[in-house]
N, C-alpha and C positions, 0 to 999 in steps of 0.2 A: 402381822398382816392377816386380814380376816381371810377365809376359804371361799373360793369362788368355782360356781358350777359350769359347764363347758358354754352354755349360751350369753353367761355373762362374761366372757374372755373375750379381749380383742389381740391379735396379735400383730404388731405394726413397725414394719421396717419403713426407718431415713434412710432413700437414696438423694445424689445427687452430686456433682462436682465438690470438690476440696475448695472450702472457706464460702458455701453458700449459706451457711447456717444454719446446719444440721444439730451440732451438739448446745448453741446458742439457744435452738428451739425448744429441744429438750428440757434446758436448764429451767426456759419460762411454765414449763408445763411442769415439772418440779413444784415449780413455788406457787403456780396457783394451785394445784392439786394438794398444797402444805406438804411436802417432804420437806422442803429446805423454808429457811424465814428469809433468808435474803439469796437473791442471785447472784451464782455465781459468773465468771466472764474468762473465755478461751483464753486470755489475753495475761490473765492472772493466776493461770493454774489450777484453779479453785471450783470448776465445776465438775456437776456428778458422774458424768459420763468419762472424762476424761481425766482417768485417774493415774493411769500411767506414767513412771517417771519422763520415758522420752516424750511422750505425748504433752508433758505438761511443761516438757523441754522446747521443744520443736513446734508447739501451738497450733499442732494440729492431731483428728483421731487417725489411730492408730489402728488398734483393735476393736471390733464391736463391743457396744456393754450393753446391757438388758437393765433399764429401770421400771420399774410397773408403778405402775400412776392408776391411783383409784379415783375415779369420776363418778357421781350418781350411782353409786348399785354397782359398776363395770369396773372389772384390771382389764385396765389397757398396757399390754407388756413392751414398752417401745424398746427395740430395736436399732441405736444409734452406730451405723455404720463409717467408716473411713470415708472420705470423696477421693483421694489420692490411688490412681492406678496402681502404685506399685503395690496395693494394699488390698488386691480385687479376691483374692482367697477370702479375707475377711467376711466383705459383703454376701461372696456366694454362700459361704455358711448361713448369713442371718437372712436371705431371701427364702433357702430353704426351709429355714424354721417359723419364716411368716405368713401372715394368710393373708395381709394386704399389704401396702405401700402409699407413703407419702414422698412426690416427689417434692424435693425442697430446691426451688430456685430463687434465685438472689436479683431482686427487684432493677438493682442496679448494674450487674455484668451479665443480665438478661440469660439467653438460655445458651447454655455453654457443652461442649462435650460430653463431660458426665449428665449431664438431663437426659442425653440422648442416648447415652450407656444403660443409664436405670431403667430407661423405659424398655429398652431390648431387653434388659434381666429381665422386667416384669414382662412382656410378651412370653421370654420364654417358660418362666416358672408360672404363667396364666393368672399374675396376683391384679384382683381388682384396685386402682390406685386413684387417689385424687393427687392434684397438684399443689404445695403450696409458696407463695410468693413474699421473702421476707424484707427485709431495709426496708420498708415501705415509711420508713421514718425520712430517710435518707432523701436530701432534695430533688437527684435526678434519675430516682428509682422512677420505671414506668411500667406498672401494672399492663396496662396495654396492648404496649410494646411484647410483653413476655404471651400475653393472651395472642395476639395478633402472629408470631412464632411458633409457639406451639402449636395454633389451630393449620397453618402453614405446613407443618410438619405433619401432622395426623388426625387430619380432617376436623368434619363437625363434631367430630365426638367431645370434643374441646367445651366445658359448659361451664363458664363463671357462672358461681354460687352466689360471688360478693361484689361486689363495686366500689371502690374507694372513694371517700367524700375528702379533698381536701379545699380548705383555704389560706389564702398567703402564703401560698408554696409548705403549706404545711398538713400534716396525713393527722383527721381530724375525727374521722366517722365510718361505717363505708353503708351501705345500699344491699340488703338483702333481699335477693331476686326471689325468689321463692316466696317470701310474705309480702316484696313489695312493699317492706316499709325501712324507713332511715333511720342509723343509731349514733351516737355522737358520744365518745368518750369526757366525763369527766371528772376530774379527778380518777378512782376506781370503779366509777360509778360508767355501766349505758342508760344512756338516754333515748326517747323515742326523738325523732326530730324530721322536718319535712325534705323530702327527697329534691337536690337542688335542679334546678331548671337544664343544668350543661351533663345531669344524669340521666336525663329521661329518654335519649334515643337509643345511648346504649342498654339502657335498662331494658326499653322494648325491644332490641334485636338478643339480650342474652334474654330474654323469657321468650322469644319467639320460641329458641332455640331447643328448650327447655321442655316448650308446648308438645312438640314436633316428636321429641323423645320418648313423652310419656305417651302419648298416642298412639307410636307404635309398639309398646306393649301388649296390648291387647285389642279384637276387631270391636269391639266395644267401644274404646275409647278413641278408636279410628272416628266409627261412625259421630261420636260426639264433639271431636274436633274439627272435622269438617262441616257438621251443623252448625260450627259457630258455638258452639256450649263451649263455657268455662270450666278446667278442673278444680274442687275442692283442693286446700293445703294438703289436706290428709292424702287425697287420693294420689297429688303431686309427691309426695314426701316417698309416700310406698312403692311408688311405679320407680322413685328414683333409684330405693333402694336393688327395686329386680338390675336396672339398667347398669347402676356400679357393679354390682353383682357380678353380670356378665362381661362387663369390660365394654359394652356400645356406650356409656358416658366416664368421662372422667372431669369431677366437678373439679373446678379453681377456686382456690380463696387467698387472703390476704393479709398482712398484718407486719406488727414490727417485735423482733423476740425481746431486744431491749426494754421496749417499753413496755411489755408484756399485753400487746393490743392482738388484735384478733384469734388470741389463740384460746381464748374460755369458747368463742364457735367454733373453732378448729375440734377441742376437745369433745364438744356437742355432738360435730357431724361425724368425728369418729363413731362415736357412739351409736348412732342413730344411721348411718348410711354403710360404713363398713362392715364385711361379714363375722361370726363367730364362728371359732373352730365347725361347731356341729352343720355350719352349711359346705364346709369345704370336704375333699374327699382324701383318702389318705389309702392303700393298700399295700398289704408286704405278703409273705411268702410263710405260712404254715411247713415248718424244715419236718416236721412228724409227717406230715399228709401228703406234703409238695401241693397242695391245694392252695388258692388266693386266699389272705386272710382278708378279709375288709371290715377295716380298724375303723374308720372315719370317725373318729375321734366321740367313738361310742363309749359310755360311763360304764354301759349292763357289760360291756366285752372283756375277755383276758385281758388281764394288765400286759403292758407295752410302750416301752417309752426309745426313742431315736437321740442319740448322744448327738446335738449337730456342732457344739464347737467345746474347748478347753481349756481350762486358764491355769497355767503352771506360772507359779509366780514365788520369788524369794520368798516375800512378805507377808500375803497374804495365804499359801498351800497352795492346793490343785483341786480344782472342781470341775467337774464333768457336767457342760449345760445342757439339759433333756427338754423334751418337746415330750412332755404325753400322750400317748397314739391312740389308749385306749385303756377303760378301766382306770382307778382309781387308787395314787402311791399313797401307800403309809407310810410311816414309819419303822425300822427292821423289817421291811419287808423282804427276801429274800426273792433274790432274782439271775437269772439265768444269761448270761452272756453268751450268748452263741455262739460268737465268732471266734472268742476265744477259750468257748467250751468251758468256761469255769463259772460255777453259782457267787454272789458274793452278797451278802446284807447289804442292804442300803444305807442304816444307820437312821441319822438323822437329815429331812428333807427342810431343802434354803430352798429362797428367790433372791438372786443377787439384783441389789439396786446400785448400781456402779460395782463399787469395790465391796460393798458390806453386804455379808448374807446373812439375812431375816430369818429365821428357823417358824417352817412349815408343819401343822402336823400332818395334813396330806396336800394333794395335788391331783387335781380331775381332769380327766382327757381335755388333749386341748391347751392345758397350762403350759409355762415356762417356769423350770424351777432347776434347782445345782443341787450335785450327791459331792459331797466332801469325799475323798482319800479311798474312788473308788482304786484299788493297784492295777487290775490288769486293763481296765477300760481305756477306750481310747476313739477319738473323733469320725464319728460313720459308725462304732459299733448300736447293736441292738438290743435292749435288755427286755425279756419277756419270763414269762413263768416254764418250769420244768413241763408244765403238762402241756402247753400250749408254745410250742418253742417257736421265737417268730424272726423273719429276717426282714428288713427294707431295704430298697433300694439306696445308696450312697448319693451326695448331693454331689455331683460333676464342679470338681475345682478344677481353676485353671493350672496348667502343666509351668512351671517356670524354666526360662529357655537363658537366662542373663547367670554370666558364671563367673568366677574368678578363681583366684587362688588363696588357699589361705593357709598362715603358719602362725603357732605360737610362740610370741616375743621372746617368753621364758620356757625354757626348754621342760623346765619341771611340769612347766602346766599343759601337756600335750595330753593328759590325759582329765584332766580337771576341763579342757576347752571341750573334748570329746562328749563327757558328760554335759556338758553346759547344752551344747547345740543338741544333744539327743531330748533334752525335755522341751528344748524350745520347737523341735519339729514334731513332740507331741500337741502342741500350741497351733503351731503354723505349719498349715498343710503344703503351702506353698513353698516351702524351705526346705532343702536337700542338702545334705554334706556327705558328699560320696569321695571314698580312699581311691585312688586314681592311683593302685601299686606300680602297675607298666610302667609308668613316667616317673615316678615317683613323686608324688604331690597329691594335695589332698584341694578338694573345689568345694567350694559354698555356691549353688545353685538359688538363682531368687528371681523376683520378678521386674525388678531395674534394680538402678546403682542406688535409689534411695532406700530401699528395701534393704539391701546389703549393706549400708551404710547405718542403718537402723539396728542392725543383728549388733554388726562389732560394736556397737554404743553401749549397746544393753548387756552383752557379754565384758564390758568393762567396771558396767556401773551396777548392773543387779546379779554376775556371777563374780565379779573381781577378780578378771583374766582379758590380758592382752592378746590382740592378733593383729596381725599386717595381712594389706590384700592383696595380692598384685596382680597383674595379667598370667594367665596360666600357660604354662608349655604345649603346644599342639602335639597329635600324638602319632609324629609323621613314622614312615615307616623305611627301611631300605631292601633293597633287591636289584639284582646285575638281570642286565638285558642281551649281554654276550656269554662266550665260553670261555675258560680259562684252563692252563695246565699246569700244573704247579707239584712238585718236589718240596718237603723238608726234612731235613735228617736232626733228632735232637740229640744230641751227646753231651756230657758231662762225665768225667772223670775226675773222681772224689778219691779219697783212700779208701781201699778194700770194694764193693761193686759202682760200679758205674751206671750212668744212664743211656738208654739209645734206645733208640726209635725212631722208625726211616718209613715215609710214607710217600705214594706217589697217586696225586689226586684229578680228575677234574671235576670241575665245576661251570654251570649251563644254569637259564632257566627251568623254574621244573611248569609253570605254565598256571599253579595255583597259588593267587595269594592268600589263600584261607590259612594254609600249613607252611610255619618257620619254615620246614627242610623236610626234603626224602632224602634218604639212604642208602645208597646199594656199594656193593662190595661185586666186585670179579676179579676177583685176587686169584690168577692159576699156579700148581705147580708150589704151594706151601712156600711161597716167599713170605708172609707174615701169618703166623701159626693164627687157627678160630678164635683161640681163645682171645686175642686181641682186638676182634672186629669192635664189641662191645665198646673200649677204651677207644679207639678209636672214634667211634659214634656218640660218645659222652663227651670229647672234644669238641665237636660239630654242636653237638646241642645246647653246650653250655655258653658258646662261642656266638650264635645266634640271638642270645637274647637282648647283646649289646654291641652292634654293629661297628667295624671299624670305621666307616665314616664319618658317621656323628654321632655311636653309641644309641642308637634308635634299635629296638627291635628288628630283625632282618626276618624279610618274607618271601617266600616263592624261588629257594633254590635248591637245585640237586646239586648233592654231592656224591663221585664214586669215586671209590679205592679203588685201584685196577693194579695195585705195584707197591714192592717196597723190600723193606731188607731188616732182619732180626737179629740180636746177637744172643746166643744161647743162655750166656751167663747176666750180661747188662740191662737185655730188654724185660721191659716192665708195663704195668699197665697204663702207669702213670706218665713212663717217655712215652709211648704211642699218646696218650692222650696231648701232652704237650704239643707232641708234633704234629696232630690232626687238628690242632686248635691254631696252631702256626701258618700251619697250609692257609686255613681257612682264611685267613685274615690275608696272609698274599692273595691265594687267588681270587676272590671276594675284590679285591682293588683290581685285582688284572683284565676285570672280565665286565667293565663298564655298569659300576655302578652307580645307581641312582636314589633319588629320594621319593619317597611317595607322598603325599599327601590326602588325607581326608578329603573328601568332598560331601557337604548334605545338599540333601532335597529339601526345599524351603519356599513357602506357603508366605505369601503376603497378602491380607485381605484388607484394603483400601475402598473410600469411595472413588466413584469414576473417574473425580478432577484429580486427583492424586497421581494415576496409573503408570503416568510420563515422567513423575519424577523418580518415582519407585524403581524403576522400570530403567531407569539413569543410574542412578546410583547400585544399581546389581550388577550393570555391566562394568562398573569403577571398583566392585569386588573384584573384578575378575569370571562374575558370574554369567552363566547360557542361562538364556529367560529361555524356558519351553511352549509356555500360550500361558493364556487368561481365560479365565472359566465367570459368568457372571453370576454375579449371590443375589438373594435378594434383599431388597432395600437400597437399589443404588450404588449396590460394593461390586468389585474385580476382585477375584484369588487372583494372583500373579505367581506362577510357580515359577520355579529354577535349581539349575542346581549350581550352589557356590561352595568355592573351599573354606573348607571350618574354620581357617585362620584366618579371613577373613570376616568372621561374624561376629569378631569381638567387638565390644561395644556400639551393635545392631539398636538394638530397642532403644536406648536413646535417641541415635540418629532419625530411626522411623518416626518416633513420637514427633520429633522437631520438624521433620518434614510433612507433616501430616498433621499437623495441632493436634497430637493425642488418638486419631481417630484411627490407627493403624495398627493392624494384630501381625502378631506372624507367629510360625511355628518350623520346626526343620524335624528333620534324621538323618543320620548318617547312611549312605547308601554305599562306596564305595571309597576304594583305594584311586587314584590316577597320580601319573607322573607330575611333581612337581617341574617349574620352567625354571633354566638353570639359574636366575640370578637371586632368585630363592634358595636355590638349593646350594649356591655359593656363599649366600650368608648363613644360611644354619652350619653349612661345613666352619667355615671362618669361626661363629659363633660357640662352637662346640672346640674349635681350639684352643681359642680364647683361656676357656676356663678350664682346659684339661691343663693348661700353663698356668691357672693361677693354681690349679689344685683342687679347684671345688668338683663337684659333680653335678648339683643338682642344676 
């Protein structure tokens, strides 16, 4: 692949809902660009983007892949992201590494969910975006309908580019507003052709629209369109470019990826309307100076390059994907990781096109390109030079709140699974596998159950290791809400010394649930010698960490010695400990004990119509709604707080009740009393299996 300077770089991320036709589209920009001779199809496994086994299992993207497609003179590095929420870490990776957007909506299931997800990433990472509209093969796709939506949803800024020509229910040509003249596919060929009679009103309301745009540009071009003066192509083409630019237009176009139509304009207006790294802005942080560096994807500047995502794979190794920040990669060029403080050669520099990486000799600010078998790098780090040591900001993924449990089948492979999931959460930022010692169990954290469902697939088929998932143990807690007074004497008589150890305790709340247990001793009068308090207190505390209830951690009780009886030759530290652990467990039951359970404070953010269902189904938790705070764009936060036990499987249910459009997030804020006929089934339940034998 030839070297490209930073004004010829486009950098362009697919958003949009799951099965609009994102990786479809890519494929046709592939084969006209000549990477591939023939197209490939989701449907078949076989396309560039989506090379992954599950991906190519499941038929749908999975992970983002970077294809660079050369156009006239320009790499355009497309950016083909997941449409599937559970997959949203993905995306925010490749928005952060983009300088614009295309959003891809599907002709025929019109504008859905993700449209309106993408378009809030790109408000918030500020990327200028067109829209584009595919099936347009498809009988009862309607361009229209999708313009007529969108413009609905966010204003005039809404500017078809293209107008579709079809005849006998079939998609033939379309209508370029901007030259105002008609093209007509045929064979591979366009044709010029006359603009049909049933085009011409929309034609004049999308160039009105169009007019209206480039005019406010500039007082100039004010004064001339209120005189009635027409603008030149040129001058039309340039003012478009300022108005993409800043995001007051986002042009429409259209086409079919199948049949490979509209997308040689597609690849045109990239070219010609989207920005190049060198107009966007980019700053990190000088760790030498604590000064702003500002990188903006300067060539003359210290080298500087932003890891934003990383591909650990059986088959093909691990590459670290960089974003050029500033300055010019070679080859061995030696570079500085800050984060992790250690210099490491670069080697030799790729641009991955799917699965295969193209070896680079350099890469200029601004590029996308992969370093092979950096060891210590890893997703968010910073690579800069010794003299010039630089940091950037991290791209804000989302936190994943959906959990389970997970064990491995084969006991052997507890640690082979351990490894497995540590490379895939170099991978995926969204994936967490935290050892849950307390309970003892171990959780896989993800972003839904298909996420999770995706992990163990892949840990079967590309590490060759089984797991089971199952609902996780809550991590309830116990503690007595009364006093208790309790005696135990331990005796044992063996041949030659014996055991004994005589304690006389109570036990009260101590009033904090932060500390298992306080301690006091007011033993008068040398009824059990000092040396003993110690064993004593090692009873108590080893006694605490699995509660006689239901073996749950025990919280918030005092225990005092005030009595008891020694025998000179028998007593040990050992029978004090027994018998201080004996107590404990009588008086512990005598003294009105209880179960605790978690509760989080939990964030729902919905649009307005939603609010009442939301809002229903917290209190069918079991959860106290607290108020609703209004967001902008139409949404309610709904806060509350609910018991952790019941948030299992949340994100499903919200998704269904909200078609997708509903976020949440929690934390743990406190312990409260579980209500007893919870706390009569965990009792029950914890017999259960102390009768079968198991533990866990």
């Amino acid at each position: 692949m030839n070297i490209y300077t930073t004004d010829k770089i486009r950098n362009v991320v697919l958003l949009g809902h799951g099965g609009s036709g994102k990786t479809s589209l890519v494929e046709a920009m592939a084969y006209l660009s000549g990477i591939t001779s023939r197209m490939g199809k989701v449907v078949d496994g076989n396309t560039v983007s989506d090379f992954g086994k599950e991906e190519q299992k499941r038929k749908f993207s999975i992970s983002t892949s970077v294809v660079p497609i050369e156009w006239e003179g320009v790499k355009i590095n497309i950016l083909d992201t997941p449409g599937f929420f559970d997959f949203v870490g993905e995306v925010e990776e490749a928005v952060g590494a983009a300088d614009a957007a295309i959003i891809v909506v599907s002709g025929k299931a019109g504008v859905e969910v993700g449209t309106q997800k993408a378009w809030e990433l790109c408000d918030k990472y500020k990327l200028p975006r067109m829209v584009f509209v595919t099936d347009m093969d498809i009988d009862n796709a309607s361009y229209r309908q999708v313009v007529e939506d969108m413009t609905e949803l966010y204003g005039k800024k809404i500017a078809p580019f293209h107008l579709p020509i079809r005849e006998n229910e079939k998609f033939v040509g379309y209508v370029n507003v901007i030259s105002e003249t008609g093209h007509r596919w045929q064979g591979k060929e366009v044709v010029e052709c006359e603009i049909p009679e049933y085009n011409q009103a929309n034609l004049q309301m999308c160039r009105d629209t169009l007019m209206e745009a480039v005019a406010e540009t500039s007082e100039e071009f004010m004064e001339r369109y209120f005189g009635g003066e027409t603008f030149s192509e040129a001058e039309i083409r340039a003012a478009m470019r300022t108005n993409i630019n800043d995001g007051s237009i986002v042009p429409m176009s259209m086409g079919s990826n199948v049949l490979c139509q509209g997308i040689y304009t597609l690849l045109d207006d990239i070219v010609k309307y989207l920005p190049s790294p060198e107009n966007r802005e980019i700053a990190g942080v000088n760790m030498k100076t604590k000064e702003v560096f500002q990188a903006n994807y300067d060539f003359s500047k210290a080298k500087s390059a932003y890891i934003f995502k990383t591909i650990v794979d059986p088959f093909i190794g691990k590459y670290s994907l960089i974003k050029v920040c500033s300055g010019v990669l070679k080859q061995d060029d030696l570079m500085l990781n800050y984060d992790k403080d250690i210099e490491e050669k670069i080697g030799k520099l790729y641009v991955m096109q799917g699965s295969k990486p193209l070896e680079v000799s350099e890469l200029h600010a601004g590029d996308i390109g992969a370093l092979a078998k950096l060891t210590a790098a890893r997703t968010g780090n910073t690579l800069s030079t010794k003299n010039v040591p630089v940091e950037y900001g991290k791209t804000e993924i989302s936190v994943p709140y959906t959990y389970k449990r997970y064990k491995a089948k084969n006991k052997a492979d507890i640690d082979k699974v351990a490894q497995s999931l540590t490379k895939m959460m170099h991978e995926d930022q969204t994936l967490k596998a935290v050892n849950d010692s307390e309970n003892r169990q171990t959780l896989l954290y993800g972003m839904g159950d298909q996420h999770l469902d995706v992990i163990v697939s892949r840990l079967l088929n590309e590490y060759k290791v089984e797991v089971e998932l199952s609902q996780p143990k809550v991590a309830f807690r116990e503690t007595i809400r009364k006093k208790s007074d309790v005696e135990y004497k331990y005796k044992k008589q063996t041949g030659g010394h014996g055991q004994y150890g005589h304690v006389k305790m109570r036990f009260e709340p101590s009033g904090d649930l932060e500390q298992p247990y306080v301690f006091e001793q007011v033993v008068v009068g040398g009824a059990i010698p000092k040396n003993y308090f110690p064993a004593v207190e090692k009873g108590i505390q080893e006694s605490v960490l699995k509660g006689p209830m239901a073996a749950y951690p025990v919280v918030g009780v005092k225990a005092v010695l005030y009595d008891g009886s020694y025998h000179p030759v028998d007593s040990s530290e050992m029978a004090f400990k027994m018998a201080a652990s004996q107590a404990f467990k009588k008086g512990f039951m005598e003294a009105g004990p209880v179960l605790l359970e978690p509760i989080a404070s939990v964030k729902v953010t919905v649009p307005d119509q939603y609010t009442g269902d939301v809002m229903g189904d917290l209190n069918k938790r079991r959860g106290r709604v607290l108020g609703m705070n209004p967001v902008v764009g139409g949404k309610q936060t709904v806060e509350a707080e609910v018991p952790m036990m019941e948030m299992y499987g949340y994100c499903t249910d919200l998704r269904s009740m909200t078609g997708g459009r509903g976020d949440y997030s929690y934390e743990f804020v406190r312990y409260e009393q579980a209500p007893s006929d919870i706390q009569e089934k965990e009792v029950a339940a914890r017999a259960a299996k102390v009768a079968e034998g198991s533990d866990e």
